[in-house]
C-alpha positions as a printed NumPy array, in Angstrom:
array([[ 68.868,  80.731,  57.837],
       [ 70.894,  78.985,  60.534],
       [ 74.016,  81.153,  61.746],
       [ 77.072,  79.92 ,  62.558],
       [ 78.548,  79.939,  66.507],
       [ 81.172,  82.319,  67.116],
       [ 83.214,  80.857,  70.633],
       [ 84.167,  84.116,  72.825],
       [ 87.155,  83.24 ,  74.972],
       [ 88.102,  85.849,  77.768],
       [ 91.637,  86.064,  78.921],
       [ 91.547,  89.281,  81.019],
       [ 92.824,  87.18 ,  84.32 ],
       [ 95.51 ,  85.725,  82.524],
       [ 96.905,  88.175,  79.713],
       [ 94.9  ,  91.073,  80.867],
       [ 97.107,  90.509,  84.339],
       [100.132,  91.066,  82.346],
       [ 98.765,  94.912,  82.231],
       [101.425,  96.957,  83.866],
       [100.426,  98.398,  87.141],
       [ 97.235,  95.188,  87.003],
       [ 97.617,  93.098,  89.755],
       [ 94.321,  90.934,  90.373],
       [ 93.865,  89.1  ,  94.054],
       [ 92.129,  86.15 ,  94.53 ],
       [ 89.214,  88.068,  95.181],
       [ 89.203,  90.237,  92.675],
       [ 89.631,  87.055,  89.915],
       [ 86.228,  85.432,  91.782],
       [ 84.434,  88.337,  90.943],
       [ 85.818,  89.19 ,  88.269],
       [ 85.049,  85.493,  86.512],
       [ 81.352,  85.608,  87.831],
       [ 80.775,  88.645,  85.816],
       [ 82.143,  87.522,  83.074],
       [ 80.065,  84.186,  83.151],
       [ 76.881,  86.466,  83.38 ],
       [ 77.64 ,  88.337,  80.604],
       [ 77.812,  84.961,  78.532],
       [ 81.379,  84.813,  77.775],
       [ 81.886,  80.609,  76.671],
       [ 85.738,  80.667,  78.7  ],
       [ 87.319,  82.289,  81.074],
       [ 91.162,  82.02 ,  81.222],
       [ 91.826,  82.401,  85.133],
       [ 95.833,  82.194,  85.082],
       [ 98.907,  79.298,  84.993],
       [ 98.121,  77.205,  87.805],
       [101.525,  76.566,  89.654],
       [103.137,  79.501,  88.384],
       [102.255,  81.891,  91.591],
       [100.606,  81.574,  94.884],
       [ 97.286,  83.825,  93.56 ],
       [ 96.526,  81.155,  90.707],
       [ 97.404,  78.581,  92.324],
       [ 94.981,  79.081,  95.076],
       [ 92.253,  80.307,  92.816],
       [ 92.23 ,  77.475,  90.744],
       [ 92.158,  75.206,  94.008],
       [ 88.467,  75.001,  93.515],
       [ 85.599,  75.331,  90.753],
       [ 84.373,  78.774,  90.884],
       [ 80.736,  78.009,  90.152],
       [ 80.572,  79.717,  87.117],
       [ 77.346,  78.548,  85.166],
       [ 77.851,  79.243,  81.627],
       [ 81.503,  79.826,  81.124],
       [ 83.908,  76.877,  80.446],
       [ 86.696,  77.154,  83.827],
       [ 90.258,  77.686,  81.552],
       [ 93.546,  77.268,  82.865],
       [ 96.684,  78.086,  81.411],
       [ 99.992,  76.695,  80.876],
       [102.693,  75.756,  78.729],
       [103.482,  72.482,  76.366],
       [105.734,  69.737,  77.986],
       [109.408,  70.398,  78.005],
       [111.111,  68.484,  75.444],
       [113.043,  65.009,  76.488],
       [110.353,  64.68 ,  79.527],
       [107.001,  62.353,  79.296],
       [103.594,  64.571,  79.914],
       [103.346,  62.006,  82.983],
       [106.565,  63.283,  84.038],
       [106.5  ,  67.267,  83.606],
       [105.735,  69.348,  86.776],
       [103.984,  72.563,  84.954],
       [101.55 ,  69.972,  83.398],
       [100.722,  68.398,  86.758],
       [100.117,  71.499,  88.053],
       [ 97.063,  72.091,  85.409],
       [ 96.206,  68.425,  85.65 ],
       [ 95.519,  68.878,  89.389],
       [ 93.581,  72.107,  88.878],
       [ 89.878,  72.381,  88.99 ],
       [ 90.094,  73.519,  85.584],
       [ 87.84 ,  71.841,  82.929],
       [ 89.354,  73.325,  79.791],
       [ 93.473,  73.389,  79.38 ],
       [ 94.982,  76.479,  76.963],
       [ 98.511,  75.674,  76.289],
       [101.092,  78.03 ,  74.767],
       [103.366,  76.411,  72.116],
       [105.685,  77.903,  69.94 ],
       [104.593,  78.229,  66.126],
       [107.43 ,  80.323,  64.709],
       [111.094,  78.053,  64.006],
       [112.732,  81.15 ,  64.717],
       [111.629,  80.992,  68.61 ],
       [112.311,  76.925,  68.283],
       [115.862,  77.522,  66.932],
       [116.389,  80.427,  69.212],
       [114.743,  80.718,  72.49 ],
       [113.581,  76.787,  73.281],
       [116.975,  75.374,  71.449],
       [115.31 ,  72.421,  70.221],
       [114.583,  70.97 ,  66.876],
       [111.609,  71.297,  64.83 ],
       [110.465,  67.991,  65.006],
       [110.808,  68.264,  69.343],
       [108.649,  70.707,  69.086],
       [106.357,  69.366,  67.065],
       [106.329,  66.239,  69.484],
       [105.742,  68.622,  72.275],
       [102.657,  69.779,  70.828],
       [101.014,  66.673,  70.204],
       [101.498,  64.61 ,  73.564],
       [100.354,  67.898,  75.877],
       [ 97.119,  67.396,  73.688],
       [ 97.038,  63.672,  74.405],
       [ 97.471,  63.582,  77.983],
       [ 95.371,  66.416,  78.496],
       [ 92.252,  64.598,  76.078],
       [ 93.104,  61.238,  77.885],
       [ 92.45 ,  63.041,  81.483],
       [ 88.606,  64.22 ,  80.591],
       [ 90.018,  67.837,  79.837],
       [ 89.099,  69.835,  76.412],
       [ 92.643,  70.744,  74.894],
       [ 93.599,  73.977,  73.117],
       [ 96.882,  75.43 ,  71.683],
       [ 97.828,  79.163,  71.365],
       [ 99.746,  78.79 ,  68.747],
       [102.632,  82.013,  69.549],
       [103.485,  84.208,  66.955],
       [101.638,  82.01 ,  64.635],
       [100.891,  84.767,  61.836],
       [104.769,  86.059,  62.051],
       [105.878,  82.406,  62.092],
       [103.901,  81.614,  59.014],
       [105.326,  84.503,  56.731],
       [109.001,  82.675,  57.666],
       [107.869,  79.384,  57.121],
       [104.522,  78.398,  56.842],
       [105.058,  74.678,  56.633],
       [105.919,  74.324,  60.276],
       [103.454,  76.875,  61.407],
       [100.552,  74.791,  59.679],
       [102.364,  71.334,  61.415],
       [102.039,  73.012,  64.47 ],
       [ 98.155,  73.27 ,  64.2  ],
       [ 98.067,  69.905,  62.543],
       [100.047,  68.56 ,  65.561],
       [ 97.049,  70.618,  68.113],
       [ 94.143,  68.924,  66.037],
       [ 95.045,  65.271,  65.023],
       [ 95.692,  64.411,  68.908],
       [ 92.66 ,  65.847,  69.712],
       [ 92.455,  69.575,  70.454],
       [ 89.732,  71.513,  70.133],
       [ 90.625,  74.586,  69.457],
       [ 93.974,  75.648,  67.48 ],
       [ 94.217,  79.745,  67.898],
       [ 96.097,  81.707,  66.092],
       [ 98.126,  84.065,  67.917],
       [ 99.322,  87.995,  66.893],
       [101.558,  87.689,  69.473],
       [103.842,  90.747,  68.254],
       [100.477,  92.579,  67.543],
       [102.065,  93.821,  64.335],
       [100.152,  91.836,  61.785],
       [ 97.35 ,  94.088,  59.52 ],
       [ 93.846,  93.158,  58.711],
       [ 94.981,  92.133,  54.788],
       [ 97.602,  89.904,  55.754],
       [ 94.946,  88.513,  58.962],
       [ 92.45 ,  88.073,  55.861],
       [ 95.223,  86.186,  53.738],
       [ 96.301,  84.122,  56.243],
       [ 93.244,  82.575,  57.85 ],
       [ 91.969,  82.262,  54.142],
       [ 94.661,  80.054,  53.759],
       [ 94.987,  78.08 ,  56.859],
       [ 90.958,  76.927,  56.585],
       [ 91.936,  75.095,  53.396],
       [ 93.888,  72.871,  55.089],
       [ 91.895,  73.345,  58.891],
       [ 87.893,  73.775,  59.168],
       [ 87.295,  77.337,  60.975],
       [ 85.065,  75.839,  63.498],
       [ 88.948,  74.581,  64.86 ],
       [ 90.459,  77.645,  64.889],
       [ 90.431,  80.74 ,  67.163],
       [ 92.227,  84.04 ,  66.878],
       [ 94.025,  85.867,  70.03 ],
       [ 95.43 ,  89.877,  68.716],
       [ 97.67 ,  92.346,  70.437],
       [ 96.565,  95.788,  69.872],
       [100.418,  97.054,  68.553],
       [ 98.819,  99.009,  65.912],
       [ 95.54 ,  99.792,  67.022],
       [ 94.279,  96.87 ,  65.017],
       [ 93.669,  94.305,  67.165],
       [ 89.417,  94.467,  67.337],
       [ 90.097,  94.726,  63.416],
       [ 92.196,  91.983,  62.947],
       [ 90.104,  89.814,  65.192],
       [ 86.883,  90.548,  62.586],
       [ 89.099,  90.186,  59.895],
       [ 89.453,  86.797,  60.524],
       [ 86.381,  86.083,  61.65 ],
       [ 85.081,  86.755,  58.065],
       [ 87.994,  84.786,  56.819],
       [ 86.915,  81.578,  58.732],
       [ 88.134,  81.328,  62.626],
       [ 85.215,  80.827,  65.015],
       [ 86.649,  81.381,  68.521],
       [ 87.868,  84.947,  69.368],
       [ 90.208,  85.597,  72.304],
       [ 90.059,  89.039,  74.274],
       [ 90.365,  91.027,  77.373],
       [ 87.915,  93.438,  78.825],
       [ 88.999,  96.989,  78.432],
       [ 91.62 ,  95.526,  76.309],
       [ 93.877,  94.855,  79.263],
       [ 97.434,  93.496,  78.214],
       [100.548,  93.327,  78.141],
       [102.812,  96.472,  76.099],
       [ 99.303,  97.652,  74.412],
       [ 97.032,  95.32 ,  75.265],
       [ 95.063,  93.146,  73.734],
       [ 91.992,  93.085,  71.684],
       [ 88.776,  94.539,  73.645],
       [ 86.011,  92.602,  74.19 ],
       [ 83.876,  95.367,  75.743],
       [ 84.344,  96.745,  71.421],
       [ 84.151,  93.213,  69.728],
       [ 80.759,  91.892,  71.45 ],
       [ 78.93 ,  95.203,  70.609],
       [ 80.045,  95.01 ,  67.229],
       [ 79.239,  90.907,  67.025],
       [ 75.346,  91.692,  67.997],
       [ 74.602,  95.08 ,  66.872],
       [ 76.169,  94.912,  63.225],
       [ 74.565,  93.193,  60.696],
       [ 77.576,  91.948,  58.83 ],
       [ 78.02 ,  89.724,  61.837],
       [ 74.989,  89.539,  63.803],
       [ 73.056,  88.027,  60.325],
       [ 75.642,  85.124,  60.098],
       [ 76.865,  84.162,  63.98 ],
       [ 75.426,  83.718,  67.143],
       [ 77.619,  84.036,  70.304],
       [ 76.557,  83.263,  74.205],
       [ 75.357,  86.918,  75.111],
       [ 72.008,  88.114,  74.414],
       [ 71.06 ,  91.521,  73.403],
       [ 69.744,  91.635,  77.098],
       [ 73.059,  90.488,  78.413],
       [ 74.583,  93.197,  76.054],
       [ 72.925,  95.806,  78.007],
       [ 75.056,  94.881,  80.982],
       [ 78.44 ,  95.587,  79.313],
       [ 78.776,  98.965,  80.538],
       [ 78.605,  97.913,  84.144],
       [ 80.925,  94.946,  83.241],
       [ 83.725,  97.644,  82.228],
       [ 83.227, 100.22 ,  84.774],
       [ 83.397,  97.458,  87.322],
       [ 86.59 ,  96.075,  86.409],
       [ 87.926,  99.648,  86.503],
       [ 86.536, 100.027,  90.004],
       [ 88.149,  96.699,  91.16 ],
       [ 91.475,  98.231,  89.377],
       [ 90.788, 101.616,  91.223],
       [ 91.232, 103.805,  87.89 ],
       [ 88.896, 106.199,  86.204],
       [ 87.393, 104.492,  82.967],
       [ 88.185, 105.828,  79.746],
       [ 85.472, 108.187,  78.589],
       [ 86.451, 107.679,  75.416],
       [ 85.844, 103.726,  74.984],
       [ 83.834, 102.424,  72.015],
       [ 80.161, 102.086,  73.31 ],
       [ 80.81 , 102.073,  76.791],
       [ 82.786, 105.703,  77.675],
       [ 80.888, 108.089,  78.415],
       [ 81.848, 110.353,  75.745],
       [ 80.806, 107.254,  73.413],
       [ 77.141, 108.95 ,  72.889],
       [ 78.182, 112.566,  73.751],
       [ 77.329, 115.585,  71.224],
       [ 78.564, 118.679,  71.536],
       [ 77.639, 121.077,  68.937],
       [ 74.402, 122.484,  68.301],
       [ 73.525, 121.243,  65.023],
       [ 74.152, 117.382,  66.101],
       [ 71.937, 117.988,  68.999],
       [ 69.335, 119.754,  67.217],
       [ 69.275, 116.098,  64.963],
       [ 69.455, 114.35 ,  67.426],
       [ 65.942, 115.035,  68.986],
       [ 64.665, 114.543,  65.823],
       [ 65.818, 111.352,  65.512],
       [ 68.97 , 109.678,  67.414],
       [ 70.066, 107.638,  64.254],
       [ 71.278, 111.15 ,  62.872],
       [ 74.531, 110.63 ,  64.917],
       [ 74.489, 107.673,  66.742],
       [ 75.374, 104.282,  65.261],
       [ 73.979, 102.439,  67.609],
       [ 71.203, 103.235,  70.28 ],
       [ 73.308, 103.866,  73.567],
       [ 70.511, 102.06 ,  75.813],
       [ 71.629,  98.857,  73.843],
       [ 75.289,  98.641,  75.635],
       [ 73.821,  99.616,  78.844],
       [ 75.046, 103.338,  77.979],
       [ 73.429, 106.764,  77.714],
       [ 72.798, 109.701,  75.628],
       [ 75.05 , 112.71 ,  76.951],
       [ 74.355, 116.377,  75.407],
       [ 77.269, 118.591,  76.597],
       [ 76.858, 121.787,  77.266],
       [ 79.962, 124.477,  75.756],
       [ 80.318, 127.489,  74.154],
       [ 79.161, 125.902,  70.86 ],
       [ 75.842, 124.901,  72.122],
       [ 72.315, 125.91 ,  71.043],
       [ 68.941, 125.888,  72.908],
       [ 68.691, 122.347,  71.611],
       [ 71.59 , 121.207,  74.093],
       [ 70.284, 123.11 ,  76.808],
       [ 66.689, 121.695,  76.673],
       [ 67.963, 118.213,  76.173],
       [ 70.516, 118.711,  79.333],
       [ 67.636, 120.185,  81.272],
       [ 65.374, 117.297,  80.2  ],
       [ 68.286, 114.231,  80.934],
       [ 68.632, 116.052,  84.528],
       [ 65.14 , 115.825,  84.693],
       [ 64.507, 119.325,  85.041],
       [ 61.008, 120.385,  83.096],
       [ 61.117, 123.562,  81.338],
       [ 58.818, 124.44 ,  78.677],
       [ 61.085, 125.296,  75.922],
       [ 60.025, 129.414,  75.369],
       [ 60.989, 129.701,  78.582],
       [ 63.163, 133.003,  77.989],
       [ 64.886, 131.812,  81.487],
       [ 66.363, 129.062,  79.082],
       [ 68.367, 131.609,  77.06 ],
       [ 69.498, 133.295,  79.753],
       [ 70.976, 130.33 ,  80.77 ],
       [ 72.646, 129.906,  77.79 ],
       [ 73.909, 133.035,  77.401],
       [ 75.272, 132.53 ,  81.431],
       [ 76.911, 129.795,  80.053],
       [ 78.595, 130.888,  77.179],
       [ 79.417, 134.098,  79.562],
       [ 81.501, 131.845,  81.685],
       [ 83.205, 129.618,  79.527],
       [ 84.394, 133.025,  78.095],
       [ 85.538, 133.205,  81.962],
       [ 87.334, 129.927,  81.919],
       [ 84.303, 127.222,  83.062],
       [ 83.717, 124.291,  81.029],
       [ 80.57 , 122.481,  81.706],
       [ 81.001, 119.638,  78.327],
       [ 82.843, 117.76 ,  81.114],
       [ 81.735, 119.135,  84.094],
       [ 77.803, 117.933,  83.813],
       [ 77.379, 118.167,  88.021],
       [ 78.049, 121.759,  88.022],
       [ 76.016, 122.605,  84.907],
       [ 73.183, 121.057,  86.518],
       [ 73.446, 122.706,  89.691],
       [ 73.994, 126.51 ,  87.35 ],
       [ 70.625, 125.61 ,  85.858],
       [ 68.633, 124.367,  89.041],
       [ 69.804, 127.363,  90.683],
       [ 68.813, 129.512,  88.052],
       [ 65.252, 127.702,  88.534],
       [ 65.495, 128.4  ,  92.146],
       [ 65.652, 124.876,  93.027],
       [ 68.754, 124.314,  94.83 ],
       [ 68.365, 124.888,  98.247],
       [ 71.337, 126.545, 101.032],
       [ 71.77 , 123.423, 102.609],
       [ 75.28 , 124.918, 104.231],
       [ 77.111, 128.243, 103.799],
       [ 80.477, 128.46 , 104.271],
       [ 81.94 , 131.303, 106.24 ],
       [ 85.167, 131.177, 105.369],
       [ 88.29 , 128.623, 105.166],
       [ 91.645, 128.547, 105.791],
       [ 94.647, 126.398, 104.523],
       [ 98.291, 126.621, 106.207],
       [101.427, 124.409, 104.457],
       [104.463, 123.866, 106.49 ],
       [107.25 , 122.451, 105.282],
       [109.13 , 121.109, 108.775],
       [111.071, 117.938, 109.949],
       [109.275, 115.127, 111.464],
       [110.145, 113.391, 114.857],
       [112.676, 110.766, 112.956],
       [114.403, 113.868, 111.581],
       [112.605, 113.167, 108.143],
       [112.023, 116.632, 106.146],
       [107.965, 116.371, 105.144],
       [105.249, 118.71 , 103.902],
       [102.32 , 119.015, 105.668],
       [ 98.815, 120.874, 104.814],
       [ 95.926, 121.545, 107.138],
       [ 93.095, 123.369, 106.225],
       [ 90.429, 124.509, 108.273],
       [ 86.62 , 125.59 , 107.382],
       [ 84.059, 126.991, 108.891],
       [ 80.682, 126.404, 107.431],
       [ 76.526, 126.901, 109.172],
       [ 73.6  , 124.704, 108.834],
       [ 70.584, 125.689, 109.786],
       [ 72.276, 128.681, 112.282],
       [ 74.689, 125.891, 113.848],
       [ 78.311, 127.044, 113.493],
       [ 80.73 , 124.197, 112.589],
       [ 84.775, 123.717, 112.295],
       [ 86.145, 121.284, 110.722],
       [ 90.075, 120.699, 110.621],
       [ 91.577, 118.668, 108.075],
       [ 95.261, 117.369, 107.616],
       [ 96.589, 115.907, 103.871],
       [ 99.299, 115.258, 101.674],
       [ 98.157, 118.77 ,  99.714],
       [ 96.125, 122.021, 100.488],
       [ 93.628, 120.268,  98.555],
       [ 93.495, 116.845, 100.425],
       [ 93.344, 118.959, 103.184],
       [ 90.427, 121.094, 102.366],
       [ 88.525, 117.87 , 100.91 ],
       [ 89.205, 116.635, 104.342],
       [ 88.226, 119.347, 106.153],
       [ 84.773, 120.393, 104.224],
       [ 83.523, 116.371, 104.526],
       [ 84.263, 115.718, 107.982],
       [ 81.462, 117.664, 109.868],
       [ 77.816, 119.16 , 107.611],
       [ 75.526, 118.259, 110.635],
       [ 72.535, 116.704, 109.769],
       [ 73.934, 116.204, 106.663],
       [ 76.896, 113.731, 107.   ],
       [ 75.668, 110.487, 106.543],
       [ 74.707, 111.606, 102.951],
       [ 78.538, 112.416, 101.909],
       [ 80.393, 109.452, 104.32 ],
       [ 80.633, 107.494, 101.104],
       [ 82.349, 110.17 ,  98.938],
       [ 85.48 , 109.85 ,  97.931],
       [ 87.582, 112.622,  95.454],
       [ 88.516, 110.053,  92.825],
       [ 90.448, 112.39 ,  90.27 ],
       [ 91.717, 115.845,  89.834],
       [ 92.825, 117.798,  86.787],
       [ 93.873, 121.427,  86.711],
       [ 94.936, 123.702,  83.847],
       [ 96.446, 126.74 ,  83.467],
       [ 94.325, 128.546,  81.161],
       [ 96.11 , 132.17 ,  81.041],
       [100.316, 133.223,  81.34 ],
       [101.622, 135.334,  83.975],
       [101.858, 135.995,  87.504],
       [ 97.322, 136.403,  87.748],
       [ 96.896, 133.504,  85.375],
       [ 93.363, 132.036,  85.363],
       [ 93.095, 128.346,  86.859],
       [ 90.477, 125.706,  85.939],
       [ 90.329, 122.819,  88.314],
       [ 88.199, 119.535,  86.979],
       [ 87.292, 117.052,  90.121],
       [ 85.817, 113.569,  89.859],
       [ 83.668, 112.636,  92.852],
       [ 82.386, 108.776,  93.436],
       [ 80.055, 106.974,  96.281],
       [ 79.891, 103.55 ,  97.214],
       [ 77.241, 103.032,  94.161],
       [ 79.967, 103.314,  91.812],
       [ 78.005, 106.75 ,  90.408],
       [ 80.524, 109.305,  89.32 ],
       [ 80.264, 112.96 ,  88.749],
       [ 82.398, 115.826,  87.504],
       [ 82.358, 119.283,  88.909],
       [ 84.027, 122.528,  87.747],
       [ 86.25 , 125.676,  89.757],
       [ 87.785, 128.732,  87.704],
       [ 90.092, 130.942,  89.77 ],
       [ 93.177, 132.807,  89.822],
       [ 94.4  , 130.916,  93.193],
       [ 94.236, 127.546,  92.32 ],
       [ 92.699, 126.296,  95.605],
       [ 89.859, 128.598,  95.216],
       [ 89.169, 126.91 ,  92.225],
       [ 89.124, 123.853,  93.709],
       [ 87.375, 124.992,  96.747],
       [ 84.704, 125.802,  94.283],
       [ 84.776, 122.346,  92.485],
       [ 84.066, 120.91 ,  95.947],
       [ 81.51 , 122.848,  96.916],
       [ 79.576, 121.448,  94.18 ],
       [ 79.972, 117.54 ,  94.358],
       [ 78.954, 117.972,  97.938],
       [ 75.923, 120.186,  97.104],
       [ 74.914, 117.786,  93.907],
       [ 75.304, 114.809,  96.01 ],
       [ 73.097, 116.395,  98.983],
       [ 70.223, 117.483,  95.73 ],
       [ 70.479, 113.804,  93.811],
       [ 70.061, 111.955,  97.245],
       [ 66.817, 114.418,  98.249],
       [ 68.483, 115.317, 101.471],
       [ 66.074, 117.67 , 102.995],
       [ 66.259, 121.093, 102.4  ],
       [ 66.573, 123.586, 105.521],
       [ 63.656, 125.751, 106.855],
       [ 64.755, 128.763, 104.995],
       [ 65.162, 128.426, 101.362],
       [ 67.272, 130.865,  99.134],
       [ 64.767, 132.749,  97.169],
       [ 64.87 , 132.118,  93.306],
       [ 67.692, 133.863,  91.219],
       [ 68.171, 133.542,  87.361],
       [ 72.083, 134.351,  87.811],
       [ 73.795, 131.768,  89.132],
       [ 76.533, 132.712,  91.746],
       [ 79.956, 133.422,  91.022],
       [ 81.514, 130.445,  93.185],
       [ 79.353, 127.787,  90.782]])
């Protein structure tokens, strides 16, 4: 049976930019369109030509992009001026865009209110931006705003605005959420009813996520008729964002209600790329990426108690709806106080540490772990360390360092422009191989300091850490009272974009963290095979207490 073509339209460098604190350079947009195109996205929005310096220029030339249709935005002509005659349009016109989006009001409540003009203005509006756009070589579209709200108040005009898109020649009419309050039944209802008067292969449907609904919502009405979805990777928008594409293409090729009836531009080998895709925008945005995503976090494929794990060796499908390798992702078994031998083996084996199973050193490492979570550790998001408690308990971590001792001072002083600041140093004094090194660090926080200070100088063994970087730090207060117990979480990154998580439990809170340290620079050191030192610490089943 043939299937049907589903259109995927990607927006994140127009309304994803519209994410607070998301501001994309020219740069970043080039690379960020280029990705997109490989994945096999059919248009990429880049931005409003004419509206700011950044679009402007990036839309001064084609980006090359090989599959993806090049989309500008922009908005209808004003009303009372000729499309030949209306600055925002020549902007677009002169653009090396080869597909125009425009934005036209569908609801008479935004006519009446915010553009002051009549219905039938509007209307006109509409139809010559589609004209001039057609008559200049360029494939036309219409957002239609607030198209589903607008329809519930008068659904006359909102289907005459469509009607206006399509009989001059658009392409694609899309029907926008704009509010992001509309549900799936009334998405359902309304697309049912607009394809009786408009064929779905015309239509497209662009969701806010306002509810949480906006993946939903965009399925709902595909199965109602539209064929063109509009989205953002990560679900980058404005308020709450807008529908993710990183959930809706998983869902498009790996579920058979959709993948048996539609065919979109990404293969199941492009799928596999996805993952990178969303972590890379995050790395361009400099922010940690949500563990929890749909398919691509990295808690997506994560079990934590025994009895999932235990099924899951048997057979994945037990508690995984997909098969992570299929989004580019990966099985995770975290290891907690709830765990069994099963997590432990399959943690040993996805660190690629062989054990034979009746190993009794593999209970004893489970019992060590339950014995410090009791303490305050927690290795279910802390992976780096648990790896580094289990090699050591197999001997095979070797000293590449010690660490003497360390030292941080905080003064609180005025500066030389009479400015009151707060300054930390820390200093550390660590051996490799016999050599005695100090390091001195200076940061905004004891911390900073100390991360400073312990990366600046390992001998033979800086050019393996240069490319670290502390990326995130959580700590929380697990007991009350003056002595109360501190667990500090650290995210460490390198220039591959590989990220790890590392673990500290203390009462002083920069011991703790001294501790998490220790360990991203001794798991980076082990996962690059720096060598190890002439002498080797001699094989212990207890891990040490500063893991």
């Amino acid at each position: 049976m043939t299937k049907e073509r589903l259109y995927l339209f990607d927006t994140t460098l127009r309304d994803g930019a519209q994410t607070q604190g998301v501001d994309f350079s020219v740069e970043d947009k080039r690379l960020i369109a280029k990705l997109l195109d490989k994945l096999g996205v059919d248009y990429v929005e880049g931005g409003y030509p004419g509206a700011n310096p950044t679009d402007t220029n990036f839309f001064a030339e084609d980006p090359g992009l090989k599959h993806a249709i090049f989309t500008s935005f922009g908005m209808t002509k004003r009303a009372g001026r000729s499309a030949d005659n209306d600055p925002g349009l020549a902007a677009i016109f002169e653009s090396a865009a080869k597909a125009c989006c425009f934005v036209a009001k569908s609801w008479d409540f935004h006519v009446d209110v915010a553009l002051g003009i009549t219905k039938e203005e509007n209307i006109e509006t509409i139809a010559d931006t589609v004209r001039a756009t057609v008559e200049r070589g360029r494939e036309a579209m219409i957002d239609a705003e607030h198209f589903f709200d607008g329809y519930k108040a008068n659904p006359e005009f909102a289907m005459a605005c469509l009607k206006a898109a399509i009989e001059n020649g658009a392409r694609w009419a899309v029907l926008c959420d704009t509010n992001g309050g509309t549900l799936p039944h009334e998405i359902t209802r309304i697309v049912s009813e607009v394809v009786k008067e408009i064929p779905g292969e015309r239509l497209g449907i662009h969701c806010h996520n306002d509810t949480e609904n906006a993946v939903a919502n965009s399925l709902a009405a595909v199965n109602a008729g539209v064929r063109q979805i509009q989205g953002t990777l990560n679900g980058l928008g404005e308020r709450c964002g807008n529908a993710n594409m990183v959930s809706l293409i998983p869902t498009l090729l790996l579920k058979p209600e959709f993948a048996d009836r539609f065919e979109i531009g990404v293969s199941l080998d492009q799928l596999k790329e996805i993952t990178h895709v969303s972590r890379t925008l995050d790395e361009i945005l400099n922010r940690a990426p949500d563990r929890y995503a749909p398919y691509v976090g990295e808690s997506a494929f994560a079990s934590k108690a025994g009895i999932h794990v235990s099924a899951l060796l048997k057979d994945p499908t037990t508690y995984e709806h997909v098969p992570p390798e299929s989004v580019g992702n990966k099985r995770r078994v975290l290891i907690s106080d709830q765990s069994g031998r099963s997590n432990v083996l399959a943690q040993l084996e996805a660190a690629g540490i062989d054990v034979d199973a009746k190993d009794p050193r593999v209970q004893q490492l489970l019992d060590e772990v339950k014995e410090r979570e009791y303490l305050g550790y927690s290795y279910d998001g802390a992976e780096a360390s648990f790896e580094l408690l289990a090699r050591r308990a197999l001997g095979e971590v070797p000293d590449y360092f010690t660490v003497d001792s360390f030292r941080v001072l905080v003064e609180r002083r005025y500066n030389a422009v009479g400015k009151l600041v707060t300054v930390s140093e820390a200093t550390v004094k660590v051996r490799v191989e016999g050599k005695k090194l100090i390091s001195v660090g200076e940061g905004n926080g004891p911390i900073n300091a100390l991360d400073e200070a312990l990366r600046k100088d390992l001998g033979r063994y800086q050019s393996y850490i240069d490319e670290m970087r502390l990326v995130d730090f959580k700590v929380r207060i697990l007991t009350g009272g003056t002595e109360a117990v501190t667990r500090v979480l650290i995210e460490t990154a390198d220039k591959s974009g590989e990220r790890w998580f590392t673990v500290g439990v203390s009462p002083n809170i920069v011991d703790a963290s001294f501790q998490a340290l220790l360990d991203s620079i001794i798991y980076k050191l082990m996962r690059e095979n720096a060598p190890a030192p002439e002498t080797k610490r001699k094989p212990t089943l207890k891990a040490p207490a500063s893991s």
